[in-house]
Phi, psi and omega in degrees: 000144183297202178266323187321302208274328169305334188283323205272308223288317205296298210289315162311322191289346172267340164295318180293287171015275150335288193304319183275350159254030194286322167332309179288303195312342146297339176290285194315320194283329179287331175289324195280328162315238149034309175275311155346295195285328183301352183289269179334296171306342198280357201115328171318138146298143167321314165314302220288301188328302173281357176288257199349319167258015164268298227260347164272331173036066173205134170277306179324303163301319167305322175272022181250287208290301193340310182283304215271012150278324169301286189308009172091306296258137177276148217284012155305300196309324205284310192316290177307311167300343188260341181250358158278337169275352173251013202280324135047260155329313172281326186253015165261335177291331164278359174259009167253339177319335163297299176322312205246002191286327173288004167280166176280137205312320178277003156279006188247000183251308186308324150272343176278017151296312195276023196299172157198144170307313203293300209270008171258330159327320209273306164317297185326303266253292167318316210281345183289320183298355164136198192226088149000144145286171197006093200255033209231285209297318178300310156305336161318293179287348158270343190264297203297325159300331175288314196264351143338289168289026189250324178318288207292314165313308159353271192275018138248022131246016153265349179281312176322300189293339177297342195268331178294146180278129160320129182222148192269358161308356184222049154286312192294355111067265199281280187337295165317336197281284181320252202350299217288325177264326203265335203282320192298328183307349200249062166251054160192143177303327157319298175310317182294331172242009140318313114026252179343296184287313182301332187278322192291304202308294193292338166320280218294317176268022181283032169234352171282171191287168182054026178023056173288341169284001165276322170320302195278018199241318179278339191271358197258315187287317170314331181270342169279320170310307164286333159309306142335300159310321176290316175323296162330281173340310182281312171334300186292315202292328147312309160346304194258327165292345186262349170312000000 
């Protein structure tokens, strides 16, 4: 095949791409707005504000390390918290690892800096209907429109809060951002009781110290969930044996 009709093959595949996370991308810009101001109010300077969402590019992670940095928190615990909300991650990085393991490593780093949940959903999502050629340029087009609009939302809305006087009224915010990503998220009974527990565990621990009962609110939802899943697991398998 020529270099033309591969340059042709590559460039569709990123227009589909497109056309298919274009939908979402008002939703990512309006959650990176939302973090943008939760930034500024938690205190951040602009400079800090904009480091923070290029090299963390995470919302989840931000409004979880955002409190326990108000509260003095030591930056391990802030650290350990932030890669237990990114853990994720590891496992959207071994289901593409087939795709990308023969590009050269700093092209493999660079994407997977631009992974995003929307736009690795949406591959997966193709990609299970079979496996496309250049199928590099295709994670391109899901991705790279996601973490654009999440920047630019970001940073308007860090410019917003920077021009607003600080109030701890629009703390709720943040919450409201978080609500907003975890409720469509709760369809399987697993989730529902990661849920269920991680929320009595931060109840019970919002007065310890360094907020350490959020620390202890993500490792309590993780462990119901995987308890569950395995429930389940014996559930079905009685099922089917008894079938």
């Amino acid at each position: 095949m020529s270099s033309a009709a591969v340059a042709r093959i590559r460039r569709r595949r990123f227009r589909e791409a497109f056309a298919a996370v274009w939908p979402a991308l008002f939703g990512t810009g309006s959650w990176g707005v939302i973090t943008g101001v939760a930034m500024i109010q938690a205190g951040l300077t602009l400079p800090q504000a904009l480091g923070m969402s290029m090299l963390v590019f995470s919302g989840t992670t931000q409004l979880v390390a955002l409190p326990l940095m108000v509260a003095g928190a030591s930056q391990l615990l802030i650290a350990v918290t932030a890669i237990l909300t990114g853990l994720r991650f590891i496992v959207y990085s071994a289901s593409v690892s087939r795709d990308l393991v023969r590009l050269p490593l700093p092209r493999r780093l660079l994407l997977g800096y631009l992974m995003t949940d929307t736009g690795l959903g949406l591959y997966q999502m193709r990609r299970a209907r079979g496996a496309p050629p250049q199928r590099v340029a295709m994670y391109v087009g899901y991705n790279l429109p996601v973490w654009a609009a999440w920047h630019l939302g970001s940073l308007a809305g860090i410019l917003l809060a920077s021009a607003m006087p600080a109030s701890a009224g629009f703390a709720y915010l943040g919450v409201l951002a978080v609500l907003a990503v975890i409720v469509p998220m709760i369809a399987s009974w697993p989730a529902l009781g990661a849920t269920v527990v991680a929320a009595a565990v931060a109840v019970a621990g919002w007065h310890w110290p360094w907020r350490l009962g959020m620390f202890a609110a993500i490792v309590a939802g993780v462990l119901a969930a995987l308890a569950i899943e395995q429930a389940m697991a014996r559930w079905r398998a009685r099922t089917v044996r008894s079938d």
